[in-house]
KOLVEX-451352 format. One record per atom (N, C-alpha, C, O): residue in one letter; z, y, x; residue number from 1; atom name. Coordinates in pm, 1 decimal. Atoms other than C-alpha are relative to their C-alpha. Layout:
! KOLVEX-451352
rec residuo a c3 Z c2 Y c1 X num NUM atomo CA
...
//
This chain:
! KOLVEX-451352
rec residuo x c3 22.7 c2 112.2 c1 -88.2 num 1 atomo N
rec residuo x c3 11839.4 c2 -533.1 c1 5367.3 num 1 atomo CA
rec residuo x c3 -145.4 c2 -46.2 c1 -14.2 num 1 atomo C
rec residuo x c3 -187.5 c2 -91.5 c1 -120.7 num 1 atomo O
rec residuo x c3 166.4 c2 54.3 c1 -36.8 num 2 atomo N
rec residuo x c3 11468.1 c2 -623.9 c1 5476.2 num 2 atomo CA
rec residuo x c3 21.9 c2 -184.2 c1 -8.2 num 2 atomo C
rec residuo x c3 111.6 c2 -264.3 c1 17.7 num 2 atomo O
rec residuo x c3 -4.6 c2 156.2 c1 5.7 num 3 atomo N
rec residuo x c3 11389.0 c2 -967.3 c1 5423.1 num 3 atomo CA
rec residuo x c3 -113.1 c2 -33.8 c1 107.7 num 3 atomo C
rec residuo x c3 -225.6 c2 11.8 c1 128.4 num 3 atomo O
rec residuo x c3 108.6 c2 32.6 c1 -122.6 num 4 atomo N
rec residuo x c3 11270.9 c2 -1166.2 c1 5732.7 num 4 atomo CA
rec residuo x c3 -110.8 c2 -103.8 c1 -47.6 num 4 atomo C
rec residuo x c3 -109.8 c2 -166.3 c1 -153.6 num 4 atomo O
rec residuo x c3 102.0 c2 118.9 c1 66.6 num 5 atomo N
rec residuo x c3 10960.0 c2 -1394.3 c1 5721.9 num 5 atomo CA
rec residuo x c3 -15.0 c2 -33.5 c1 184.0 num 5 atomo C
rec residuo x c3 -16.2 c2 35.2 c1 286.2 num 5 atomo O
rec residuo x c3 44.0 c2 70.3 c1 -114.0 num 6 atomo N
rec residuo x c3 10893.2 c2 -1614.4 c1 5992.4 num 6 atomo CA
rec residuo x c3 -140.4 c2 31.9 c1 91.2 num 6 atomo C
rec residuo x c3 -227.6 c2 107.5 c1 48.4 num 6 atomo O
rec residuo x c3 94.1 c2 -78.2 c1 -41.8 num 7 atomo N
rec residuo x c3 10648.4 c2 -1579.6 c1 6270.9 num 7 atomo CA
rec residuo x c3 -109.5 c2 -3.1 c1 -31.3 num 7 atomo C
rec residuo x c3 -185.9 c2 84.9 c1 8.5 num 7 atomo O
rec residuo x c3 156.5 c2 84.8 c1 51.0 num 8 atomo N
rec residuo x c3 10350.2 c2 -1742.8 c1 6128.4 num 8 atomo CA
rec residuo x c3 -36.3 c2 141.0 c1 -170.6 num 8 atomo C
rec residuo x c3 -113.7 c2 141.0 c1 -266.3 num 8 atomo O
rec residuo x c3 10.5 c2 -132.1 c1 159.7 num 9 atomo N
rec residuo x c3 10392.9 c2 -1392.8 c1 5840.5 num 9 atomo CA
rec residuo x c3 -41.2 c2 114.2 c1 75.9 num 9 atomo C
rec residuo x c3 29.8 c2 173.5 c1 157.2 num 9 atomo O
rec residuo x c3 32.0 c2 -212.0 c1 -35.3 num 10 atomo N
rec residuo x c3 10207.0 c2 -1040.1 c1 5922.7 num 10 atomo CA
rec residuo x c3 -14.0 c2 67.3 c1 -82.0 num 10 atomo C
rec residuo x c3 -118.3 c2 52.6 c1 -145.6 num 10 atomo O
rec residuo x c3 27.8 c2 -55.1 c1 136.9 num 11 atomo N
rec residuo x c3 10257.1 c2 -813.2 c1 5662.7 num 11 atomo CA
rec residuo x c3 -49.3 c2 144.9 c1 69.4 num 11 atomo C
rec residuo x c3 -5.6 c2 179.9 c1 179.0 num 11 atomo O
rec residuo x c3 74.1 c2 -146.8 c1 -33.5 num 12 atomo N
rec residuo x c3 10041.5 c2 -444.9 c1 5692.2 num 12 atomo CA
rec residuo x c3 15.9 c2 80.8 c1 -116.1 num 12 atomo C
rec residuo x c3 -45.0 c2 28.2 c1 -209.3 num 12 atomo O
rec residuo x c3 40.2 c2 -45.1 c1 54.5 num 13 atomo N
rec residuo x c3 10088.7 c2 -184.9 c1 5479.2 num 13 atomo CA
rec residuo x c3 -105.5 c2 95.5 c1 -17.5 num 13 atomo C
rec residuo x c3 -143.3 c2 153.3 c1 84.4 num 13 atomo O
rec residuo x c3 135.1 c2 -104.3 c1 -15.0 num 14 atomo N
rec residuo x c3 9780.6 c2 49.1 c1 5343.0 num 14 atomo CA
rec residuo x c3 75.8 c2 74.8 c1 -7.1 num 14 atomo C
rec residuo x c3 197.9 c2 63.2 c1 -17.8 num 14 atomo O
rec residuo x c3 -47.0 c2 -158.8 c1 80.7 num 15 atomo N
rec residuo x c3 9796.3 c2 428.5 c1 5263.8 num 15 atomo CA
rec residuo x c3 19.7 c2 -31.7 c1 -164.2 num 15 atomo C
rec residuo x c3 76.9 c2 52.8 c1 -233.1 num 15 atomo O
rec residuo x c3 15.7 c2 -25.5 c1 151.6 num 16 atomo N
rec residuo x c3 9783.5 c2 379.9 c1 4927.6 num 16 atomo CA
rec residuo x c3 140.0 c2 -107.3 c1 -80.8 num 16 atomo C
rec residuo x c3 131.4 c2 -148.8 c1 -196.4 num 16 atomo O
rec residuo x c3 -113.6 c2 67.7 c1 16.2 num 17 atomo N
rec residuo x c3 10133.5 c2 183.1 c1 4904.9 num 17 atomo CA
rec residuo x c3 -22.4 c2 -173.3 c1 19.2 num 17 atomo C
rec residuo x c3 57.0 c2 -256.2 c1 63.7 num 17 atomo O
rec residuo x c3 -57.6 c2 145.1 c1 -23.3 num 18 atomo N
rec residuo x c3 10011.0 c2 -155.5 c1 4889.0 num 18 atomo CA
rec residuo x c3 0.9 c2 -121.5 c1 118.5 num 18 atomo C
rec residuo x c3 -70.5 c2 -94.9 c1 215.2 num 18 atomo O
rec residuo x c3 -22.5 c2 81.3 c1 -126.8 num 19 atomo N
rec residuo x c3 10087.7 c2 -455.0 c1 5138.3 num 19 atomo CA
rec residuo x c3 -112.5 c2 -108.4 c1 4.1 num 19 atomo C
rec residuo x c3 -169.6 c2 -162.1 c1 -90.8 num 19 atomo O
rec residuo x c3 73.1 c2 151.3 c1 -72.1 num 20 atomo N
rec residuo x c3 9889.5 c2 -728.3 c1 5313.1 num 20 atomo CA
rec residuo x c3 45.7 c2 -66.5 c1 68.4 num 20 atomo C
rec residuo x c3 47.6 c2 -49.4 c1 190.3 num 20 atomo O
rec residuo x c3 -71.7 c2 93.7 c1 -51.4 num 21 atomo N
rec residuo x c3 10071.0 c2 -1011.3 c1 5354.2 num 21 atomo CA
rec residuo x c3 -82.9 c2 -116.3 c1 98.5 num 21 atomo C
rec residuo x c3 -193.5 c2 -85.1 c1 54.2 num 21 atomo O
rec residuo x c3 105.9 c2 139.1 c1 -64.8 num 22 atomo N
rec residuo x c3 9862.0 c2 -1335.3 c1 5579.4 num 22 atomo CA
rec residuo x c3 147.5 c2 -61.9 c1 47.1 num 22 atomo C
rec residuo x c3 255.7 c2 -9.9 c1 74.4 num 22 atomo O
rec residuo x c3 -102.5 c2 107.5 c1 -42.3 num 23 atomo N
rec residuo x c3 10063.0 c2 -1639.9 c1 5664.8 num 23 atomo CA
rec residuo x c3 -68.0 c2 -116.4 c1 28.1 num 23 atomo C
rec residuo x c3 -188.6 c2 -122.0 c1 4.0 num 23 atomo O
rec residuo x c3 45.8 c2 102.2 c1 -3.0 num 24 atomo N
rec residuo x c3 10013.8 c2 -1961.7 c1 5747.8 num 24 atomo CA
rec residuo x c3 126.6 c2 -116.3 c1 -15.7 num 24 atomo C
rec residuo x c3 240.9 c2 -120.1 c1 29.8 num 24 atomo O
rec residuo x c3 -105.8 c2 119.8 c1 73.5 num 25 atomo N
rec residuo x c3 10168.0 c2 -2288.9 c1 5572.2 num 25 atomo CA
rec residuo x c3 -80.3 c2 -112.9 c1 -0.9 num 25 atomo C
rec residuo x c3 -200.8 c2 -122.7 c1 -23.9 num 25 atomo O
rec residuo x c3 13.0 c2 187.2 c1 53.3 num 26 atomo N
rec residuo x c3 10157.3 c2 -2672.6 c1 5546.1 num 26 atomo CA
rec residuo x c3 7.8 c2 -37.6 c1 -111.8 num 26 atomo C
rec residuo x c3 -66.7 c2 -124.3 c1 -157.4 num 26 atomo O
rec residuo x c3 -25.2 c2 33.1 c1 117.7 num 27 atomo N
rec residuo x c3 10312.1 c2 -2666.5 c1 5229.3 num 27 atomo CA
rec residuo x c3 -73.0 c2 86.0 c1 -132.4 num 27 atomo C
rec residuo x c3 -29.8 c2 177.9 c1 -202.1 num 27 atomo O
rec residuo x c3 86.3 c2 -41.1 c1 110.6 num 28 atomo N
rec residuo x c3 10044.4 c2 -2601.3 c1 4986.2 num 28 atomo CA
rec residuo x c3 89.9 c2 17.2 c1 -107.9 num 28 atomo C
rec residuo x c3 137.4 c2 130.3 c1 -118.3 num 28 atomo O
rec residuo x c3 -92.8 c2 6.7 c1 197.0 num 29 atomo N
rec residuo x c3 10257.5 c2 -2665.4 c1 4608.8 num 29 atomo CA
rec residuo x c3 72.5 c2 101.1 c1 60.8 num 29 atomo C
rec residuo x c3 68.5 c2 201.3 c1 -10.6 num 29 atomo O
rec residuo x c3 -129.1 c2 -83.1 c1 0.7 num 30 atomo N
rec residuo x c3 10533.9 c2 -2461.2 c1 4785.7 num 30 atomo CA
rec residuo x c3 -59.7 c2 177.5 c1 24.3 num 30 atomo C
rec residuo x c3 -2.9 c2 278.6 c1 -17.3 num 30 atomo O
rec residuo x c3 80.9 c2 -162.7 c1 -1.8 num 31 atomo N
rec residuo x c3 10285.6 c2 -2127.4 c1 4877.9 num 31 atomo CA
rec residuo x c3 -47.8 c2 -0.8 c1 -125.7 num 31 atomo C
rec residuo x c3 -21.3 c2 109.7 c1 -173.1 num 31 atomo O
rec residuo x c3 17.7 c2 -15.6 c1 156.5 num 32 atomo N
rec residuo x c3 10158.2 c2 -2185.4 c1 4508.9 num 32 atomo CA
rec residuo x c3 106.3 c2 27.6 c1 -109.9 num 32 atomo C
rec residuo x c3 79.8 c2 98.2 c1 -207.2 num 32 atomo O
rec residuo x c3 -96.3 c2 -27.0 c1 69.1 num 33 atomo N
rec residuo x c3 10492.8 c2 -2194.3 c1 4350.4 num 33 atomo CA
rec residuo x c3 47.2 c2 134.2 c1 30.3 num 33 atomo C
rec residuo x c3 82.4 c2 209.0 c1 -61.0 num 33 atomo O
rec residuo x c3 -59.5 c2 -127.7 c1 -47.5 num 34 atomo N
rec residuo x c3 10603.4 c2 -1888.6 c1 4578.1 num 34 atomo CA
rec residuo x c3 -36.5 c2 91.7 c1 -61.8 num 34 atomo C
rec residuo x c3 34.6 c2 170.1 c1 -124.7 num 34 atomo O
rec residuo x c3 118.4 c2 -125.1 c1 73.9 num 35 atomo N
rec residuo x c3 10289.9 c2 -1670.7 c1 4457.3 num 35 atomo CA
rec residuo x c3 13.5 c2 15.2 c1 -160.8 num 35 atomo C
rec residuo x c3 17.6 c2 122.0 c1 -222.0 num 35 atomo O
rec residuo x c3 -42.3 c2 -11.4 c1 120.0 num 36 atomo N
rec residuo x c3 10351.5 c2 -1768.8 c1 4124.2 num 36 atomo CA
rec residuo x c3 105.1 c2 33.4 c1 -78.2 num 36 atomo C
rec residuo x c3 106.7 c2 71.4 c1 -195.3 num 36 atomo O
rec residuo x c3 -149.6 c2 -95.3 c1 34.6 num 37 atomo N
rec residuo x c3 10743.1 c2 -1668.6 c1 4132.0 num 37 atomo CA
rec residuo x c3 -0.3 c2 123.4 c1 14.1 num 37 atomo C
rec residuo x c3 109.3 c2 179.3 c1 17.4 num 37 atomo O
rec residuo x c3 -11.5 c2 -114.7 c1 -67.1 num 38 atomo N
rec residuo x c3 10611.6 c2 -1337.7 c1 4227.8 num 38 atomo CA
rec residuo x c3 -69.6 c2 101.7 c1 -153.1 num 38 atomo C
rec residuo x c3 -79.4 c2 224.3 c1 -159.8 num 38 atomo O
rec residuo x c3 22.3 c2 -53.7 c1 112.7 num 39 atomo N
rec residuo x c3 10482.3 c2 -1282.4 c1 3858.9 num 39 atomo CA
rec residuo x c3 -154.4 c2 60.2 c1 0.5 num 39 atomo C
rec residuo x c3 -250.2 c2 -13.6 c1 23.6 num 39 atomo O
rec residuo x c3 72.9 c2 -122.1 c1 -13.3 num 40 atomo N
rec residuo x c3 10240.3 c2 -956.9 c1 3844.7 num 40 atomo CA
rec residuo x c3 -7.5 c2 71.9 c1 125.9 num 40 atomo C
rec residuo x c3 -106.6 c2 128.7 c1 171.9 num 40 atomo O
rec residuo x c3 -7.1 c2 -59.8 c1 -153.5 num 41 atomo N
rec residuo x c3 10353.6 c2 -834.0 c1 4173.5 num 41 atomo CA
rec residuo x c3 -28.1 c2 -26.4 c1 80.7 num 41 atomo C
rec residuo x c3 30.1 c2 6.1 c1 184.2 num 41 atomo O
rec residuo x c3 69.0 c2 70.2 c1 -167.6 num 42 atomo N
rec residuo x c3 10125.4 c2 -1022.4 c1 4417.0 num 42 atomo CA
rec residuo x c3 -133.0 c2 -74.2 c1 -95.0 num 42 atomo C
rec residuo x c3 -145.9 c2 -139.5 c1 -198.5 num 42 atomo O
rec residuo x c3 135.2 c2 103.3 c1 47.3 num 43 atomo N
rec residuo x c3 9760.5 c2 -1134.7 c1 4399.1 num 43 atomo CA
rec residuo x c3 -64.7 c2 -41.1 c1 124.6 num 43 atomo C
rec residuo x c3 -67.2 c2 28.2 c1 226.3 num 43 atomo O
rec residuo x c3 52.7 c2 63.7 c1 -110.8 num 44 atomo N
rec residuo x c3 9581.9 c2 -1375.8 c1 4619.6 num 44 atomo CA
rec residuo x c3 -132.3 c2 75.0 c1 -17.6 num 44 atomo C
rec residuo x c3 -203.5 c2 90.7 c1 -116.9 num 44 atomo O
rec residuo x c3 123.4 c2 -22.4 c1 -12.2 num 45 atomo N
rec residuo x c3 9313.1 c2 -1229.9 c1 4762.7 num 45 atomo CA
rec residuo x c3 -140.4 c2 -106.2 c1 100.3 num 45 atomo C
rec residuo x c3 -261.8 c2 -114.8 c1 81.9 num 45 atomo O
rec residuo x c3 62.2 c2 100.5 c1 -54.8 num 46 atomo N
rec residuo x c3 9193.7 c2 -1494.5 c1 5011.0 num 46 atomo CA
rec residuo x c3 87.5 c2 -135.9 c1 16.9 num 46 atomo C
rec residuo x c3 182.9 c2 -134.0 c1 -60.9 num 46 atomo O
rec residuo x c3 111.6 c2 45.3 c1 6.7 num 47 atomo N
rec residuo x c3 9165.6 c2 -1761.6 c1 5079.6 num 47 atomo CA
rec residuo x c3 -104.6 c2 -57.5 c1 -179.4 num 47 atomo C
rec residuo x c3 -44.2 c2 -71.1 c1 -285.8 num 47 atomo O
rec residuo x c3 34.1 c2 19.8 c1 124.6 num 48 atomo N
rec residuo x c3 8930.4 c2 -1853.2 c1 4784.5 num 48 atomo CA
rec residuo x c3 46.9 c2 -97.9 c1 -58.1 num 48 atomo C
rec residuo x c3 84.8 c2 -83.1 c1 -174.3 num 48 atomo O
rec residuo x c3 -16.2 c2 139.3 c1 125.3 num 49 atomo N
rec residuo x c3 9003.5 c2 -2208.3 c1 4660.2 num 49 atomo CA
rec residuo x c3 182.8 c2 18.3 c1 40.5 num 49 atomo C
rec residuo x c3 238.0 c2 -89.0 c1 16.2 num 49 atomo O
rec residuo x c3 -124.6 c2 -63.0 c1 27.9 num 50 atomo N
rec residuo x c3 9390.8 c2 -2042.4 c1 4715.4 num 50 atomo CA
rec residuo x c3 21.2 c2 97.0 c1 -121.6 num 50 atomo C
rec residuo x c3 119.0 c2 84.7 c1 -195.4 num 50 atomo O
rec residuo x c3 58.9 c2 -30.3 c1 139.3 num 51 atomo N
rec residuo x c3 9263.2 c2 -1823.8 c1 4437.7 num 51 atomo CA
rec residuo x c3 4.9 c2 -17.0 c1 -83.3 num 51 atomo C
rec residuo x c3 68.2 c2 37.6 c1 -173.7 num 51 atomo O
rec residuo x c3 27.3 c2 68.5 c1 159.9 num 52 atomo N
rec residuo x c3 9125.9 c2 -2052.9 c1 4197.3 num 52 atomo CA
rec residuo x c3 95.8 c2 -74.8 c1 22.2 num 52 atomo C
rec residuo x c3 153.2 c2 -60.5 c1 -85.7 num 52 atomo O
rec residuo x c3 -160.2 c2 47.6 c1 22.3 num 53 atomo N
rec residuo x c3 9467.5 c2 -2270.1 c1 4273.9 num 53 atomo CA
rec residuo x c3 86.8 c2 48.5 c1 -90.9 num 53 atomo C
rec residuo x c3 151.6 c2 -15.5 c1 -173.7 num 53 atomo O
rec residuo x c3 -132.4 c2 -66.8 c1 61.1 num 54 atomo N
rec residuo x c3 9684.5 c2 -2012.3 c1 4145.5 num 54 atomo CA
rec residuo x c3 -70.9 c2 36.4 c1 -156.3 num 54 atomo C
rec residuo x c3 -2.0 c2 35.4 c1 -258.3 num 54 atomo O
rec residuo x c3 83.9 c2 -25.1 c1 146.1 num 55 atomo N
rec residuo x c3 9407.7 c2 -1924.6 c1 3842.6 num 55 atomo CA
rec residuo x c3 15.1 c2 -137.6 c1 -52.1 num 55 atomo C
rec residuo x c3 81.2 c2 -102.8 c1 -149.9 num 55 atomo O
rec residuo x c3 -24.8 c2 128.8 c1 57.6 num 56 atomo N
rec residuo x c3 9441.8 c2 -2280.9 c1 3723.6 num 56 atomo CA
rec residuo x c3 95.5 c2 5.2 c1 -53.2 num 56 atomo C
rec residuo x c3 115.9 c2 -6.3 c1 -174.1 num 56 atomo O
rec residuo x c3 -141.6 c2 55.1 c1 53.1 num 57 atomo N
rec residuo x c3 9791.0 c2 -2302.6 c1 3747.6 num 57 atomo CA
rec residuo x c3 52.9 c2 90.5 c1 -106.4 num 57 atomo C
rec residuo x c3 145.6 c2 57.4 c1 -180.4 num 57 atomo O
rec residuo x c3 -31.0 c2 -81.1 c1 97.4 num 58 atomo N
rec residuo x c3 9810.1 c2 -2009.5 c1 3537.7 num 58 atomo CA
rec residuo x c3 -65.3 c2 -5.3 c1 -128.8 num 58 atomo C
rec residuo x c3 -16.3 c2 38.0 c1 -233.1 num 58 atomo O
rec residuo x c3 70.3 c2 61.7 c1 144.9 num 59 atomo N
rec residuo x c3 9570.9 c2 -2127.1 c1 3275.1 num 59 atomo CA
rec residuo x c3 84.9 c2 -113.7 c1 -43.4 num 59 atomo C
rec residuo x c3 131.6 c2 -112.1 c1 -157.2 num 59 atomo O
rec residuo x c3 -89.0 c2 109.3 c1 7.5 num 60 atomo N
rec residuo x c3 9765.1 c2 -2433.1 c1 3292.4 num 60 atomo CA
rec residuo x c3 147.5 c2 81.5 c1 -112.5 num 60 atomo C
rec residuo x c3 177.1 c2 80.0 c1 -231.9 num 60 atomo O
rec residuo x c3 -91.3 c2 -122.6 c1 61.0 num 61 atomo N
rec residuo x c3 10043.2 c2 -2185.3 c1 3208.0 num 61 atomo CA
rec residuo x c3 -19.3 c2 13.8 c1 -116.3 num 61 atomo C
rec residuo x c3 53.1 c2 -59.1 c1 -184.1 num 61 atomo O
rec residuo x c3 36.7 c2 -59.3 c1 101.9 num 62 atomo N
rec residuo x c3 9906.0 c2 -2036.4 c1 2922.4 num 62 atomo CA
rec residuo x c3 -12.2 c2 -108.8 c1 -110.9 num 62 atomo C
rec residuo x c3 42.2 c2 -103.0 c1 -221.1 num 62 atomo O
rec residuo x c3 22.9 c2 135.7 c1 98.4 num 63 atomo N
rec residuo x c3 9784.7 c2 -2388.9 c1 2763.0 num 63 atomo CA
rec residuo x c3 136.8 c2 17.4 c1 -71.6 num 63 atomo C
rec residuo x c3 144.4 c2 60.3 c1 -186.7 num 63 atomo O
rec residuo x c3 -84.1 c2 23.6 c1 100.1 num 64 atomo N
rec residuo x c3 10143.3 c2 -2441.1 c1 2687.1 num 64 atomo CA
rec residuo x c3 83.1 c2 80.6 c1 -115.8 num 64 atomo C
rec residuo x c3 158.6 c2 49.0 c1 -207.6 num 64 atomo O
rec residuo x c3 -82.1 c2 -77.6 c1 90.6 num 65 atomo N
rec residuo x c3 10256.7 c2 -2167.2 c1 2531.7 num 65 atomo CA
rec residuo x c3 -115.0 c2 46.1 c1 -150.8 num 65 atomo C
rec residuo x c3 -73.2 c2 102.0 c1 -252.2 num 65 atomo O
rec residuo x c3 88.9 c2 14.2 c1 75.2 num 66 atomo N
rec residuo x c3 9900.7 c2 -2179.0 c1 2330.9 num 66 atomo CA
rec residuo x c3 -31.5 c2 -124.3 c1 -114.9 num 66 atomo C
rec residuo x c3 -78.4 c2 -96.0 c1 -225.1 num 66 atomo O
rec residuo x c3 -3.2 c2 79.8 c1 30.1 num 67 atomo N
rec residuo x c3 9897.5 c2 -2494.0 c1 2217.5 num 67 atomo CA
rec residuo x c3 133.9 c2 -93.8 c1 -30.8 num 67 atomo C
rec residuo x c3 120.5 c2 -208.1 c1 -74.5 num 67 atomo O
//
């Protein structure tokens, strides 16, 4: 079973297996939480300060299990 994404989702795949997802959202925290439930298996590549969002929250991350 394919999982649908709404219309505001275009996903492309390359030759080389991997996908390019683009979307568009309102809900900032909730596209940050998404990307971040996705582990290792997804990296933001644009937009930039979408980026350093998810690099934060993952330092953030790390703090606690460091400290």
């Amino acid at each position: 079973m394919q999982k649908r994404w709404p219309d505001s989702v275009s996903i492309s795949r390359n030759e080389d297996g991997t996908v390019i997802m683009r979307a568009q959202t309102s809900c900032f925290d909730g596209c940050i939480r998404w990307v971040l439930s996705q582990g290792n298996q997804i990296e933001v590549l644009k937009p930039e300060w979408l980026r350093k969002s998810v690099i934060e929250k993952l330092n953030e991350a790390i703090e606690v299990y460091y400290h």
